[in-house]
C-alpha positions as CSV (number, residue, x, y, z in Angstrom):
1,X,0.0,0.0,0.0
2,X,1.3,3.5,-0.7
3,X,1.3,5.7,2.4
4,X,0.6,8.7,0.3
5,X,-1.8,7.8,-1.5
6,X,-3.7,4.9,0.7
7,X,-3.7,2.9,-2.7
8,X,-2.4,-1.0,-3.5
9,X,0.8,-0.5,-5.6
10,X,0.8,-2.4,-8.5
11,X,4.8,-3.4,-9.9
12,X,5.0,-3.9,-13.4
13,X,7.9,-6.0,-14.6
14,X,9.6,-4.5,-17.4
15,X,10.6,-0.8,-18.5
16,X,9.1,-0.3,-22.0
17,X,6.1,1.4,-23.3
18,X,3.6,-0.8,-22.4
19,X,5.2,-0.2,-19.0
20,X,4.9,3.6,-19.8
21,X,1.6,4.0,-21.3
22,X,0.0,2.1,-17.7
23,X,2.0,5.0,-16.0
24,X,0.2,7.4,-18.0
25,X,-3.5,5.8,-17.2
26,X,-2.5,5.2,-13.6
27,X,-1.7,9.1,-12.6
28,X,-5.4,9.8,-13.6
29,X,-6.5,7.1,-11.7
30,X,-4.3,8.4,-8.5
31,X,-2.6,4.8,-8.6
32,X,0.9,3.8,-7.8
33,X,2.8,2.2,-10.6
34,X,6.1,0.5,-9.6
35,X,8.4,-0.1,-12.3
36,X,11.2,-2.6,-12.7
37,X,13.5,-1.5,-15.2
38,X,16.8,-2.8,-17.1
39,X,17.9,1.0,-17.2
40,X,17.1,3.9,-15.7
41,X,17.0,5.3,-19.9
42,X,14.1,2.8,-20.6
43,X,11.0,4.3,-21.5
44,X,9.3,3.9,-18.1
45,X,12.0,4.4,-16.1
46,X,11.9,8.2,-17.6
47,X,8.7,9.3,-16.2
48,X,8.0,7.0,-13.2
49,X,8.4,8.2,-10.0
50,X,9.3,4.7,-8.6
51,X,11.7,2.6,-10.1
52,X,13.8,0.0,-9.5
53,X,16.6,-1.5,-11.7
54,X,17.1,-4.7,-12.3
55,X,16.3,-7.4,-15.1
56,X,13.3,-10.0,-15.5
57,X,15.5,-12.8,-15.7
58,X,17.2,-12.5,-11.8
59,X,14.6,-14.0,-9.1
60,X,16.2,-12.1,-6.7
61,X,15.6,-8.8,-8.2
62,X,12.1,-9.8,-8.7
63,X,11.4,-11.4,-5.2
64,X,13.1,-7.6,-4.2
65,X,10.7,-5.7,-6.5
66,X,7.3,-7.6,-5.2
67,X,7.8,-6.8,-1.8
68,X,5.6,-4.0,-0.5
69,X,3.5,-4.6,-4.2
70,X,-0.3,-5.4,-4.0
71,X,0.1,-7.1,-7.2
72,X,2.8,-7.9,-10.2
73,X,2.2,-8.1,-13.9
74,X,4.6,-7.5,-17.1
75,X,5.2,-5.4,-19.7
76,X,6.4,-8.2,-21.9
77,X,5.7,-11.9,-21.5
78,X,9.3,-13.1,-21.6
79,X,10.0,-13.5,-17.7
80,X,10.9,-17.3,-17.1
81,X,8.3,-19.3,-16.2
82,X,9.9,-21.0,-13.1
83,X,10.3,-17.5,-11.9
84,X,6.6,-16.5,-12.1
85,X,5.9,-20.4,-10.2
86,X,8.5,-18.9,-7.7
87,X,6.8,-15.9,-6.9
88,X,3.1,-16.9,-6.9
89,X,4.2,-20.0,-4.4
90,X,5.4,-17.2,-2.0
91,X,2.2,-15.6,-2.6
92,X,2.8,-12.9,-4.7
93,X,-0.8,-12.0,-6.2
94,X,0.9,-11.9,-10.3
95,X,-1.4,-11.5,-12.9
96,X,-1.8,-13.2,-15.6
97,X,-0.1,-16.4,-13.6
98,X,1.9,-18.7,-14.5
99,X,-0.6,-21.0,-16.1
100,X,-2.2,-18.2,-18.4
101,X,1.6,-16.8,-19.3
102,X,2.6,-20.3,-20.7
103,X,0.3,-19.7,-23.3
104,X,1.7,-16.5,-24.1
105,X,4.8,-17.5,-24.5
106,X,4.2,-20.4,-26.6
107,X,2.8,-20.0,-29.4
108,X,2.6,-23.4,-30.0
109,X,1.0,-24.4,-26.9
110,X,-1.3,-21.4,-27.1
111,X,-2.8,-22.7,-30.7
112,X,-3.7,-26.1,-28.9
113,X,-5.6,-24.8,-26.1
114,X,-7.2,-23.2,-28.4
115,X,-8.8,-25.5,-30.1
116,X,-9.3,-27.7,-27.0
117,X,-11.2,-24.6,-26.2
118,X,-13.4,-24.8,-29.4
119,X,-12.1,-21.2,-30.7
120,X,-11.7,-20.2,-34.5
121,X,-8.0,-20.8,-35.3
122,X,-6.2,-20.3,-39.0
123,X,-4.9,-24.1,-40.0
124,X,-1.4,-24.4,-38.3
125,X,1.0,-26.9,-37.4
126,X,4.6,-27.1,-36.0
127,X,7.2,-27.3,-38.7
128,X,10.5,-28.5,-38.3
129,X,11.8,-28.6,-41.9
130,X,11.5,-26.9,-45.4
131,X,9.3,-29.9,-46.4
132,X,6.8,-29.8,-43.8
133,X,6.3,-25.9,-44.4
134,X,5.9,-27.2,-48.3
135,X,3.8,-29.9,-47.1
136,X,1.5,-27.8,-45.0
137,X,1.3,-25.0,-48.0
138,X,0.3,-27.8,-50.6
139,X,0.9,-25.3,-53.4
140,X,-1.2,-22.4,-51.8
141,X,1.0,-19.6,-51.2
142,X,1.8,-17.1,-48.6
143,X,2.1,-19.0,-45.3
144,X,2.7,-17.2,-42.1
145,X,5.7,-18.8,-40.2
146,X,5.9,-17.9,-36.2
147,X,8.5,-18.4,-33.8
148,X,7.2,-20.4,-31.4
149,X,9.1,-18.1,-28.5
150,X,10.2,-15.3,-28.2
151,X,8.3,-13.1,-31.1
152,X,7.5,-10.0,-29.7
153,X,5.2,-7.2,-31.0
154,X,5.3,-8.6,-34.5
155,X,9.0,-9.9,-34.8
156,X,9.3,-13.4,-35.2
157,X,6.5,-13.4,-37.9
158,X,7.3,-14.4,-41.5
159,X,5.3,-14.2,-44.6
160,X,6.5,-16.8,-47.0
161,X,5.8,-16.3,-50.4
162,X,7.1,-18.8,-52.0
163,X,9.5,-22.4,-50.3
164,X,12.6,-20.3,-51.9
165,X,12.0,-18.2,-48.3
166,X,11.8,-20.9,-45.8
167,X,15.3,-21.8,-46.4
168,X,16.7,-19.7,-44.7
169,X,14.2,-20.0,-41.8
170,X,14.0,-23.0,-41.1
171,X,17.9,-23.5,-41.2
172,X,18.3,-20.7,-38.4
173,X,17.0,-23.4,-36.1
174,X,13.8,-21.0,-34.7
175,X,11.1,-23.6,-32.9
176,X,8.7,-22.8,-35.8
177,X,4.8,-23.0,-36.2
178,X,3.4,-22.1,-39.7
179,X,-0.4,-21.3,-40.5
180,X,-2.6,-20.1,-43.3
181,X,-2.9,-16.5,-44.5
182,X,-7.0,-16.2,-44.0
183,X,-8.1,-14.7,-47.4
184,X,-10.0,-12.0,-45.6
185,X,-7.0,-10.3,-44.4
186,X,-4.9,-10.3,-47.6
187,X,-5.5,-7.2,-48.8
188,X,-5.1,-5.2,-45.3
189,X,-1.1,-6.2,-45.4
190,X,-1.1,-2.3,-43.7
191,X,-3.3,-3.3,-40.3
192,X,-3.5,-5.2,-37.9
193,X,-6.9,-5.9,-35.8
194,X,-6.7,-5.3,-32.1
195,X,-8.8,-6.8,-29.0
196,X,-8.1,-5.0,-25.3
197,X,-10.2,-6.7,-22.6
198,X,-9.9,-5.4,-19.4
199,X,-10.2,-6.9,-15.7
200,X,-10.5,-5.5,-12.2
201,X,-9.9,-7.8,-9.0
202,X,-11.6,-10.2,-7.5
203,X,-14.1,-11.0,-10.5
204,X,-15.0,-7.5,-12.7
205,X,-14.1,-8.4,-16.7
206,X,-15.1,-6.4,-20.1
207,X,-14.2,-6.0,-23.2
208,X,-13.7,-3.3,-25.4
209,X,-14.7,-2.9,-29.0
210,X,-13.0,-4.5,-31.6
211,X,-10.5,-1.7,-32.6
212,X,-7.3,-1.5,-35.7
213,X,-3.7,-1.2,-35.1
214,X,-2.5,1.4,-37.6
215,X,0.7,3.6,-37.6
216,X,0.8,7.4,-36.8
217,X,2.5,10.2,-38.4
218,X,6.0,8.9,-36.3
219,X,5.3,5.2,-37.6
220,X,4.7,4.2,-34.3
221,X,2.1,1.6,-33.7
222,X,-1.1,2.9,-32.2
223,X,-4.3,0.8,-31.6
224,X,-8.0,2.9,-32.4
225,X,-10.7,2.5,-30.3
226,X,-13.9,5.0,-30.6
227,X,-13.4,7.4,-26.7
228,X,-16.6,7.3,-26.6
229,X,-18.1,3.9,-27.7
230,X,-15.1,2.3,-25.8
231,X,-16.0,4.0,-22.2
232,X,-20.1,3.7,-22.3
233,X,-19.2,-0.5,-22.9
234,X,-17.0,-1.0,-20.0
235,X,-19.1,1.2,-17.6
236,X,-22.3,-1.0,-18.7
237,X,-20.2,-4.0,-18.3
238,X,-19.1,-2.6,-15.3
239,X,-22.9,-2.0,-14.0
240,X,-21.6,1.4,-13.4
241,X,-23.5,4.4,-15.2
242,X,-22.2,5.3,-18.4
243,X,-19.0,7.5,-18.1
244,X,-19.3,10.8,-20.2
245,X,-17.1,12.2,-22.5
């Protein structure tokens, strides 16, 4: 709890701006946003108040960082997974947990449960070798090769046009999925469709609209969402009256 403000601090793991656009929403919310940074130049690590340095992959630093921190979640997924067992077994409140991370960080994994959970998924299979990848493409060209790990806010994504570029791939010894290029989305090769659902402890959950990830005038990445729309859903989802503005 911060003695200033009477509010739970929240620790986010990871400096970057992710970690620096929840700093921004938090000071209009009055909240206390710990950061745990690599640097004290990474982008959060500029404008927080409170940050500490140190790197995701040291358990110390991390066991270090939660103390004092209602809760712990990440800018990025790629904190080790035995670390995140670590801390929740010494009752940390981390969120997402260990179980829902895995997913995230495995692509692989994540495409299974997700059709064990009946969800829409592209065609996809794990590839280990320039003939699966033709194989899997059966003369229907592009296929979308993944990294299994470690693709991060769209590296480790391929388009293969042709086998000729899976050569090279596939011989860089990247744990590989590849799926199918839904038709639908071929001729937006300039955007990317965006989902943000939102959740407040112990149970609240909503979703906001289905936005698009376009670049701005600085080619940086920004997700649109209608203000307006956006706000009125989560307040009804909320059961809180609609929010003006």
């Amino acid at each position: 709890m911060d003695t200033r403000t009477g509010l739970p601090v929240v620790g986010m793991v990871g400096g970057g701006q992710l970690a620096r656009m929840t700093h921004q929403a938090a000071i209009s919310l009055g909240q206390s946003l710990r950061v745990l940074a690599e640097s004290p130049d990474d982008s959060a690590a500029l404008v927080a108040a409170d940050v500490r340095i140190g790197t995701h992959t040291d358990l110390a630093a991390l066991r270090e960082f939660a103390k004092g921190c209602e809760a712990v979640t990440f800018d990025h997924e790629h904190v080790p997974a035995a670390h995140v067992v670590a801390l929740e077994t010494e009752g940390v409140k981390v969120y997402p947990g260990a179980g829902a991370l895995a997913y995230a960080q495995d692509k692989q994994r994540m495409r299974k449960r997700l059709a064990e959970l009946g969800a829409p998924v592209p065609r996809w299979r794990p590839v280990d070798s320039v003939d699966d990848i033709e194989a899997f493409a059966d003369g229907t060209w592009p296929v979308v090769a993944k990294a299994s790990r470690g693709g991060y806010d769209g590296r480790g994504v391929w388009v293969l046009s042709s086998l000729g570029d899976a050569d090279e791939l596939v011989g860089s010894g990247t744990p590989l999925i590849v799926e199918e290029r839904p038709a639908q989305l071929r001729p937006l090769d300039d955007r990317r469709c965006s989902h943000v659902a939102v959740r407040a402890a112990p149970a609240g959950r909503a979703g906001l609209p289905d936005g698009r990830d376009v670049a701005d005038r600085t080619g940086r990445r920004v997700g649109e969402c209608p203000r307006r729309t956006a706000r009125r859903h989560l307040s009804r989802r909320a059961g809180a009256p609609p929010v003006r503005g």
